[in-house]
Each structure stands twice: as structure tokens, then as C-alpha cells.
C-alpha positions as CSV (number, residue, x, y, z in Angstrom):
1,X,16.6,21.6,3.5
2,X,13.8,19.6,4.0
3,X,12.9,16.3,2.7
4,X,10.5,16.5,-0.4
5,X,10.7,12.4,-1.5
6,X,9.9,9.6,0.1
7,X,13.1,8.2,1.5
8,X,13.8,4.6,0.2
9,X,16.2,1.2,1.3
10,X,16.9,-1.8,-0.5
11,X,16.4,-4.1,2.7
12,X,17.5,-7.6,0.5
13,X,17.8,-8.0,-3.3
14,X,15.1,-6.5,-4.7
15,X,12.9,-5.7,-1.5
16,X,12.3,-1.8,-1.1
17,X,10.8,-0.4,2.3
18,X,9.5,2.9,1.6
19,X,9.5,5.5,4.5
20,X,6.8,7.9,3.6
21,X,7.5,11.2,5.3
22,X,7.9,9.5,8.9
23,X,3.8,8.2,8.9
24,X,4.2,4.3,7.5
25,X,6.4,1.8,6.0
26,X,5.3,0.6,2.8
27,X,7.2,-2.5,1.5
28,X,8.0,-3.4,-2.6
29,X,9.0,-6.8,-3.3
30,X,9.7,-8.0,-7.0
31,X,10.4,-11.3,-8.9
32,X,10.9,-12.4,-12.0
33,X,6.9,-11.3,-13.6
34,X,5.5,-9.5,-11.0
35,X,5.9,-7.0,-8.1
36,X,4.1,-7.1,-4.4
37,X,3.6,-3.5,-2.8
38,X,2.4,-4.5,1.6
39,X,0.1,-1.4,2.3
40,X,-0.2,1.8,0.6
41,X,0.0,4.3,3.4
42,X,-1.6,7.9,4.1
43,X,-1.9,8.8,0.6
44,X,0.1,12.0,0.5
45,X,2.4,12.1,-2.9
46,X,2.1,9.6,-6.4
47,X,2.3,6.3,-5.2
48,X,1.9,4.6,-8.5
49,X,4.2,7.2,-10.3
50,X,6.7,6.6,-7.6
51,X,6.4,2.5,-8.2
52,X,8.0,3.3,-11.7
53,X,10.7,4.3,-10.7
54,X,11.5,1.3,-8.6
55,X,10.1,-1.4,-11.1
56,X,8.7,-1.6,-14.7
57,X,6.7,-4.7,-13.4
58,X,2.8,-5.2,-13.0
59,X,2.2,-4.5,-9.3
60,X,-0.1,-6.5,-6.9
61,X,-1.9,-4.5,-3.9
62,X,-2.1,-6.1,-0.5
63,X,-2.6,-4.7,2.7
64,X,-1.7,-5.4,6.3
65,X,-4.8,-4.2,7.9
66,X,-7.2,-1.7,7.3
67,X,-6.0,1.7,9.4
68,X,-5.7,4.6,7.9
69,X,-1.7,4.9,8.0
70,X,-1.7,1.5,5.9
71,X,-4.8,1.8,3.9
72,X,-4.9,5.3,3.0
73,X,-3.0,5.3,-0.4
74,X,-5.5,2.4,-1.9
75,X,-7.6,4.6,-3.7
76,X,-4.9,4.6,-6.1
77,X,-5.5,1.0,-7.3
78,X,-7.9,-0.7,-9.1
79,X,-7.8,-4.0,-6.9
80,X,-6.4,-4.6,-3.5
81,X,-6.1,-7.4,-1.0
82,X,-7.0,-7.4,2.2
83,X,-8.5,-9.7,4.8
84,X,-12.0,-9.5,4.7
85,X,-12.3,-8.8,8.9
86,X,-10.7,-5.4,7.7
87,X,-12.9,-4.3,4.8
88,X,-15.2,-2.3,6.8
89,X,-12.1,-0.5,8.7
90,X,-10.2,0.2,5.2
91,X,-13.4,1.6,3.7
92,X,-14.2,3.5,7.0
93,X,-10.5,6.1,6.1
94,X,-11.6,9.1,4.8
95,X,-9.9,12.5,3.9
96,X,-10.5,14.2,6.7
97,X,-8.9,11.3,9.0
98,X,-5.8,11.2,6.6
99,X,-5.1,14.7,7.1
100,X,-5.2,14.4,10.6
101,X,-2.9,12.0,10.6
102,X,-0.6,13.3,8.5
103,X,-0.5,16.6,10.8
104,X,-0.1,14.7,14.0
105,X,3.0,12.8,12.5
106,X,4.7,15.6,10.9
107,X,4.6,17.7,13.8
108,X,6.4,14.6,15.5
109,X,8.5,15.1,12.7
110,X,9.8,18.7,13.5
111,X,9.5,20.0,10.2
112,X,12.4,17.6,8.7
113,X,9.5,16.7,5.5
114,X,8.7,19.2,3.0
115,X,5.4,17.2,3.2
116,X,2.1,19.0,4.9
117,X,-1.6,17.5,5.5
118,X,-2.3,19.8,2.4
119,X,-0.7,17.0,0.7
120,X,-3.2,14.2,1.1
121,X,-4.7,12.9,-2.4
122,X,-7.9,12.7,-2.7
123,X,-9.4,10.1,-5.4
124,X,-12.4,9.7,-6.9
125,X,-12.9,6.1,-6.3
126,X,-12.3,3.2,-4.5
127,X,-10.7,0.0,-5.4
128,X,-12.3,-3.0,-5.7
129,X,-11.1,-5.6,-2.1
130,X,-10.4,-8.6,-2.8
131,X,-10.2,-11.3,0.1
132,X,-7.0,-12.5,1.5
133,X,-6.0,-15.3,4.1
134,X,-4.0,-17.3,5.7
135,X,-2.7,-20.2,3.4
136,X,-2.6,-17.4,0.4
137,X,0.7,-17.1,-1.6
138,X,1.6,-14.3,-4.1
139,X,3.8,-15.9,-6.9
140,X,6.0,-12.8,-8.2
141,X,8.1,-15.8,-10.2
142,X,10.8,-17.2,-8.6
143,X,9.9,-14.9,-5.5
144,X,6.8,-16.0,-3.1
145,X,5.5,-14.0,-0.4
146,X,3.2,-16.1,1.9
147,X,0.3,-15.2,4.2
148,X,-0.7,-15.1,7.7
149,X,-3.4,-14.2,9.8
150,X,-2.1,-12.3,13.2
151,X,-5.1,-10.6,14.4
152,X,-5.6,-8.1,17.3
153,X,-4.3,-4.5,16.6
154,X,-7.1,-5.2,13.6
155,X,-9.3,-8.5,13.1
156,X,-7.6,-9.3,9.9
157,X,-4.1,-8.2,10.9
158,X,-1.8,-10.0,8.2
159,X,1.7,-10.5,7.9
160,X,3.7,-11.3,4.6
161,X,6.7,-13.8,4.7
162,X,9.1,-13.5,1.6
163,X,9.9,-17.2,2.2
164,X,13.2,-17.0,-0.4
165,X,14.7,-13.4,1.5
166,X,13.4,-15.3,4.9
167,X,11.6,-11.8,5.8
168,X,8.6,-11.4,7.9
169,X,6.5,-7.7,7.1
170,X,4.4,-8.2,10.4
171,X,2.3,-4.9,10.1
172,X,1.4,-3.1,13.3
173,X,0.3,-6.5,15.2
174,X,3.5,-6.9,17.2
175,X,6.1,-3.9,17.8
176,X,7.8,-1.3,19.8
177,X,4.0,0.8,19.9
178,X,1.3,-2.0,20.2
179,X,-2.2,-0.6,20.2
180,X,-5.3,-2.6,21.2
181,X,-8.8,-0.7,19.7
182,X,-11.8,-2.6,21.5
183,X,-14.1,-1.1,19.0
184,X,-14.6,-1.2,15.4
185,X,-15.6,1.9,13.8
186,X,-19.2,0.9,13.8
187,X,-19.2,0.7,17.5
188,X,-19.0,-3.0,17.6
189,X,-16.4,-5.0,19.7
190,X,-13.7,-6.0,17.7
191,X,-12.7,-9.4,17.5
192,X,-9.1,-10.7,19.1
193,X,-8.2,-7.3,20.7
194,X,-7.8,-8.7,24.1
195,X,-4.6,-9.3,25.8
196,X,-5.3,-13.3,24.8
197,X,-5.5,-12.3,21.3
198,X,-2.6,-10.0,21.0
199,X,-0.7,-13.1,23.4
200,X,-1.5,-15.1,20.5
201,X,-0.6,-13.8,17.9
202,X,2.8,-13.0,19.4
203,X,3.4,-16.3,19.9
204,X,2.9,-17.1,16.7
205,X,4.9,-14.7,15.2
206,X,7.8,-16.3,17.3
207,X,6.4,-20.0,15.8
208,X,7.5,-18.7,13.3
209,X,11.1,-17.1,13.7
210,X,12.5,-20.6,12.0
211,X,11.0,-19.0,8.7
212,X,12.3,-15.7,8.8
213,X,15.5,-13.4,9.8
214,X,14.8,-10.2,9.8
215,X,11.2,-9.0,11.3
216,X,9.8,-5.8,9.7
217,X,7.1,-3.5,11.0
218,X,4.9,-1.0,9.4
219,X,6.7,2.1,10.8
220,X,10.2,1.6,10.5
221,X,11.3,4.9,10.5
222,X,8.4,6.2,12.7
223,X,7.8,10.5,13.0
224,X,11.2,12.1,12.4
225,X,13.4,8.6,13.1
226,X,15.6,7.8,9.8
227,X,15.7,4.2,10.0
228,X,14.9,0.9,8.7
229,X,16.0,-1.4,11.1
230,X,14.0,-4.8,11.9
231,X,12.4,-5.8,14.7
232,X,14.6,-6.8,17.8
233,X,14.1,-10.6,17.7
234,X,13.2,-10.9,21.6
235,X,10.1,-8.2,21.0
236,X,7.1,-11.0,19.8
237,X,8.2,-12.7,23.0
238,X,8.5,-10.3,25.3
239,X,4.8,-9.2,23.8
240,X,3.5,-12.9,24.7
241,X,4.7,-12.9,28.1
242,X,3.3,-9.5,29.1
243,X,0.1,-10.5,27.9
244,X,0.4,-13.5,30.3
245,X,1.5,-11.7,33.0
246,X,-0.9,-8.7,32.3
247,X,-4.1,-11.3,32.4
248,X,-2.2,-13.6,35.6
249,X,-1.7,-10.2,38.0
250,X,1.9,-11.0,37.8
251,X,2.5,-7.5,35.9
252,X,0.4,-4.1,36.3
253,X,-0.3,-2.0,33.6
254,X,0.2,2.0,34.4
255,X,-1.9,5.2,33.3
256,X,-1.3,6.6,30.0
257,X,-1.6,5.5,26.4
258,X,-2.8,7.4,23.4
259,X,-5.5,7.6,20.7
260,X,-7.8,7.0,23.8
261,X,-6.2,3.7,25.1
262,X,-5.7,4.8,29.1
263,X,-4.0,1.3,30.4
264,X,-0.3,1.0,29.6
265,X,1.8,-2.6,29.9
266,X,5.6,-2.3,29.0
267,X,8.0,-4.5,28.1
268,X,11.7,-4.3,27.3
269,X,11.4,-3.1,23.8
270,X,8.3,-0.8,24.0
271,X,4.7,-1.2,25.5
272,X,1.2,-2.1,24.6
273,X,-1.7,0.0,24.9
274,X,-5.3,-0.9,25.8
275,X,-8.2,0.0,27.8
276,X,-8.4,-1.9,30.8
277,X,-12.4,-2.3,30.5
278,X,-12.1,-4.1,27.3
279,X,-8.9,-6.0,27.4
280,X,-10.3,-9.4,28.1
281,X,-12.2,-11.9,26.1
282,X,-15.9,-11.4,26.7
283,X,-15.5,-7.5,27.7
């Protein structure tokens, strides 16, 4: 029979990752007053209805980036957070590219989810985005969740510490599948996504491994994987010293990638995925 729910893990003591239908990770973390829901996803069943049944609390929105696998489900909420380098991108998701997201993933899937692109909500209007840096902490009461800036995959990649569960939610800007979009969706160059920025951002990720033990991504459970495993704790490294390498000459990248990134660098735990024309600060 095929899976007709969202499939859900308490991942620490009132922390909820929420695998919906293979596409995204979205994360639930609640204190004492309030709740904290990291990204919204593609927007395919009740989100908010679905909340309820996890917490009676008042819930805050904030997003990792801005792509349409994190940011699709917003138009659900009256407010959201987000980093104001992503506003554009998050704005930028319409229905059409949620559905064909939701296809490509499900067919991943093998038909284990009841769920189809059929299923993607449409809503009549758009929250209002509210800015979000590093420096920002969400106080849930006796819970906070504090913010950082990782750019790169997006310009206003963020990742969410839960500084009592030592927890990292990094997003998509360091994991197994890194992808590096030169472009923004007006055409423009994006800022940080160069092999320097992603380096960067890697690095500080592992800065900051004295703050966290477990490092969470936003596709645990990725296509028709049933998982919700963190991060290996070698992967931001191994990252950071591709991107050296990849920039020294000391390591090729190969032909291949997806979503129209040709150049692929690999690393023990996965790969990242650029175009080799714009891969470089000031390309």
C-alpha cells in the first residue's frame, strides 16, 4: 500500500523532521510558548493542519533558503522568515515549478507515495517575508534556535542551531548532493556560488561542529530513501577540501551533473555540482 501521510521522527525531545513524500525535510522544534517549523517544502498536503497534530503551540515560519523544495509550502502562512538575499528566489516558485518537482521526485520514488503532482496546493496569497540573519535567535522558551548565514547553494543560505539539543539544520548548503546555481532567476550572477563561497561556508559549518552533534540536511530521506539519519561528520570537511583542491588543480572535476550544472567534483560522501564557467569568483 502506498504511503498517503507524511512520514514523521522525533529526532531529540520535542524536535520533529518531517519527510514529505521523499521531496524535503521540514523540521518542527518546540519549547515551552512557542514552536519553530525550518522550511515549508513543495506544498503538496495541509501543512498547518498537519502542525496540529504535532503541537497545540503558536508556530514561527523560517526558511532555509528560498528554492522551491524549501519554500514552496509558505503560502500557507501569514509571516515567514527568510534572509533577505533569498526573497526574490522564494517569491520566484510558482505552481507550475512545484508540480514539476513533485513529478521528478516521485518518479524517483517508484510509486512508494500515494502523493502525485496533482497534489500541489495552490493559495491565494503570499505571506508577508520578514528578514532574517546571522546573530538572530528564535526564543521558543526554554528552547533557542540560533542563526547562521552559510551562503552559496542560495545567497541567503541559513542554517538553524538548536543550541539546548546541540543540533545543526544546515539546509541544502553542505550535503551528500551539493548544487551550485551561478544564476539567480532574474539572470543575474548570484552571489557566493563559487567554489570559494561553497569552501567557505563548509568551513564554517565545521567551526562550528563544537556547537552541535548531530548535522541535519534538508532531504533526509531524499526520493524513495526512508531515513532520517544526520549528516556524516567528515562531509563539511571533505566539502572544504574539494573546493581547495577543485580551485588549486590538485582535483578534476568530471562531466555530468543535473538541473543544468555539467562539471562534477566528488568527494567521499557525495559530490558537488557546478558549471565550470562560473565556478569562480568574478565569472
Amino acid at each position: 500500500m502506498a504511503i498517503s501521510h507524511p512520514i514523521v521522527a522525533e529526532i531529540a525531545r520535542g524536535v520533529y523532521c518531517i519527510n514529505e513524500f521523499g521531496m524535503d525535510a521540514l523540521f518542527l522544534i518546540t519549547g515551552a510558548e512557542r514552536a519553530l517549523l525550518v522550511d515549508t517544502g513543495t506544498g503538496v498536503f495541509d501543512l498547518p493542519a498537519f502542525l496540529k497534530t504535532l503541537t497545540p503551540l503558536p508556530v514561527d515560519v523560517a526558511l532555509t533558503h528560498g528554492h522551491v523544495d524549501h519554500a514552496g509550502g509558505m503560502g500557507c502562512f501569514d509571516r515567514v522568515y527568510l534572509h533577505p538575499a533569498d526573497f526574490t528566489g522564494a517569491l520566484s516558485v510558482t505552481p507550475e515549478t512545484r508540480r514539476d518537482f513533485a513529478g521528478q521526485i516521485l518518479q524517483m520514488a517508484g510509486g512508494i507515495f500515494a502523493c502525485t503532482p496533482d497534489d500541489v496546493r495552490i493559495y491565494e496569497t503570499r505571506p508577508e517575508l520578514l528578514p532574517l540573519k546571522e546573530g538572530d535567535v528564535f526564543d521558543l522558551g526554554g528552547v533557542h534556535v540560533d542563526v547562521y548565514e552559510t551562503p552559496g547553494h542560495t545567497p541567503g543560505g541559513l542554517s538553524f542551531l538548536i543550541r539546548e539539543e546541540r543540533i545543526l539544520l544546515s539546509g541544502d548548503a553542505c550535503n551528500p548532493n551539493t548544487l551550485l546555481f551561478p544564476f539567480l532567476p532574474d539572470g543575474s550572477r548570484a552571489p557566493h556560488a563559487s567554489l570559494e563561497g561553497l569552501e567557505a561556508t563548509a568551513r564554517k559549518i565545521q567551526a562550528l561542529s563544537p556547537l552541535y552533534d548531530r548535522n541535519y540536511n534538508g532531504h533526509i530521506g531524499f526520493g524513495g530513501e526512508i531515513a532520517f539519519l544526520p549528516l556524516p561528520e567528515s562531509l563539511p570537511q571533505e566539502v572544504a577540501d574539494l573546493c581547495r583542491d577543485l580551485i588549486s588543480g590538485k582535483a578534476a572535476w568530471e562531466a555530468g551533473g543535473q538541473m543544468g550544472l555539467s562539471a562534477v567534483g566528488r568527494f567521499p560522501h557525495g559530490r558537488v555540482c557546478f558549471d565550470p564557467a562560473h565556478c569562480r569568483e568574478g565569472q
